[in-house]
N, C-alpha and C positions, 0 to 999 in steps of 0.2 A: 504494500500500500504506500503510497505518494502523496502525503499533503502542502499542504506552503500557505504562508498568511492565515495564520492561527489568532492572532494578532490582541493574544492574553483572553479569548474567547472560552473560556471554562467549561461554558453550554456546550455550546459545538465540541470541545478534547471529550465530555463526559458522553456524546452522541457517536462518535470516534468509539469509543472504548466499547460502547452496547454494540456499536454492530462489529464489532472485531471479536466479541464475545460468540459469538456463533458463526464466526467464522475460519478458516485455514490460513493463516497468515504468518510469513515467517519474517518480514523483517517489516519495518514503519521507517520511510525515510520521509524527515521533517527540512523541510528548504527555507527554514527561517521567516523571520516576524513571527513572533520572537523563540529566541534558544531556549527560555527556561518553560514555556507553554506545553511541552513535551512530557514534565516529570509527573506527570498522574500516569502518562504509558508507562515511562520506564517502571514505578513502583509498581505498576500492574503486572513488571515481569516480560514485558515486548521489550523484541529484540532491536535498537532503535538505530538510528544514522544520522545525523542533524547535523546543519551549517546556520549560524546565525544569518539574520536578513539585515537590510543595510542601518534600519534604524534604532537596532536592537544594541545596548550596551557591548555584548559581544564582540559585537564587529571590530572592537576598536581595541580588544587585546590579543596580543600577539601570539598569544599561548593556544586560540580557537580558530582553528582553519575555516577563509571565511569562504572559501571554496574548495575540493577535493577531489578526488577520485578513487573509487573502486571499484571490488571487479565480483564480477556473480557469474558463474559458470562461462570464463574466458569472456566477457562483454566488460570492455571498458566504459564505467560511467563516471560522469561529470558531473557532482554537486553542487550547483550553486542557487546563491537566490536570485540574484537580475541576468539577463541575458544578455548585458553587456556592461561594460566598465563601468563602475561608480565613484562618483567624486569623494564619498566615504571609503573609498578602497586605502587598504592600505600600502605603502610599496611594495614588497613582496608579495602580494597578490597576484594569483594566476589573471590572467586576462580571457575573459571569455569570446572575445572576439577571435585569438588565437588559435584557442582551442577551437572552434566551429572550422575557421578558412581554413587548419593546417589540418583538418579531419583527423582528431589528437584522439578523440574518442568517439565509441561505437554509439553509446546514450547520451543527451545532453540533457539534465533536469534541471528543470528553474521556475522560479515562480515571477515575485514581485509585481503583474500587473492582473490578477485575480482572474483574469481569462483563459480559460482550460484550451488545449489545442495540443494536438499532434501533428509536426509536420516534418521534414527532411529537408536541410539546408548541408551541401557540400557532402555527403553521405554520411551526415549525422543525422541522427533520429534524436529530434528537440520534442521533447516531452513537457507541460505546463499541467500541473495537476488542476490548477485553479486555486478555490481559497475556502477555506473554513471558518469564518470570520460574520454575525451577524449584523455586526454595526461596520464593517467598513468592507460590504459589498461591494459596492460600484454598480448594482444593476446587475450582476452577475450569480446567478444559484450557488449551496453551495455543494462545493463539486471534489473530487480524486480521482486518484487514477489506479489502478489495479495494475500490476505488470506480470504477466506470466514468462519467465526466463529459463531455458535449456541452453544445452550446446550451440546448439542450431537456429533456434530462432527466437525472436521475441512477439510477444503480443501484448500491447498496449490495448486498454480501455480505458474512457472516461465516463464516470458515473456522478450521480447526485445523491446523497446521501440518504439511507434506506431505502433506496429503488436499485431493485436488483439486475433492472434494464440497465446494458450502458446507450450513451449517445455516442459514443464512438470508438469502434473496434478497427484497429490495426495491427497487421502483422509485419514480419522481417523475418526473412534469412538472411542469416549469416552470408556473407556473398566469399569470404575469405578462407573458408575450413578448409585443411588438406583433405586429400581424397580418403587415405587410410580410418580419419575421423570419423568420415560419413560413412564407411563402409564395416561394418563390425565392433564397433563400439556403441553401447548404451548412452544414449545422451546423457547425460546431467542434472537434472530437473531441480531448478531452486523458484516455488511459487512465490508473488511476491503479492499472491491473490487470495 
């Protein structure tokens, strides 16, 4: 699961938790506004990933990567919360622009403009979960994303919270596996659904 712009929204982390509660989910990646909106998961025991967002105390020590990268069954992902450079950046900050034009990573996540969307810019797959936030909407539902991750492919959904429709399913293959990979080996399977 993928959230972003939580934005100290209690209601919505406690709406979060009931429907993780009946559901399969193995990790909660949080893309900031704000870092600490998070700790009712972690004490619930979810396995979490979080990058502070631009306006969140965190951003601004040195010790909390305000962007990152890891990896879920060989898929390079990219954590951040805005999808491009911020003037609260710090100087060692990865640059997100970077990362997209040098096709640095296989997933881009980002939040900051509360509008859910999947799309592919340079053969990155830009993921926006949207936002969990009742009072700073924007005209926007609120919304996640579900990610289903193997060796081989990814699938993206974006949903609205306790509707088990999504409004938007997308897949990916891997376009780079060696052949031996695809042939006789068991995929991977890390749901993130």
């Amino acid at each position: 699961m993928v959230i972003s712009d939580t934005h100290e929204d209690m209601t919505t982390i406690r709406m979060v938790m009931a429907y993780l509660k009946d559901r399969q989910v193995d990790m909660v990646i949080h893309l900031g506004d704000y870092y600490n909106d998070t700790d009712l998961l972690e004490n619930e025991g979810h396995r979490l990933i979080k990058v502070p967002g631009t306006w969140d105390p965190h951003y601004y020590d040195p010790n909390v990567p305000n962007r990152r990268f890891i990896e879920v069954a060989g898929w390079k992902i990219f954590l951040t919360h805005t999808p491009e450079s911020h003037y609260n950046d710090l100087p060692a900050d990865l640059k997100p622009e970077m990362i997209i034009h040098g096709g640095q990573a296989d997933l881009f996540l980002f939040g900051h403009t509360h509008r859910a969307e999947i799309k592919r810019c340079n053969g990155v797959i830009m993921i926006n979960p949207g936002h969990m936030s009742c009072d700073e909407h924007r005209g926007c539902p609120l919304t996640f994303a579900l990610l289903d991750i193997n060796t081989e492919s990814v699938s993206a959904s974006l949903r609205q919270l306790f509707n088990d429709d999504p409004f938007l399913v997308k897949k990916y293959e891997k376009p780079f596996l060696k052949r031996d990979e695809r042939l006789g080996k068991t995929p991977k399977r890390v749901s993130l659904t």
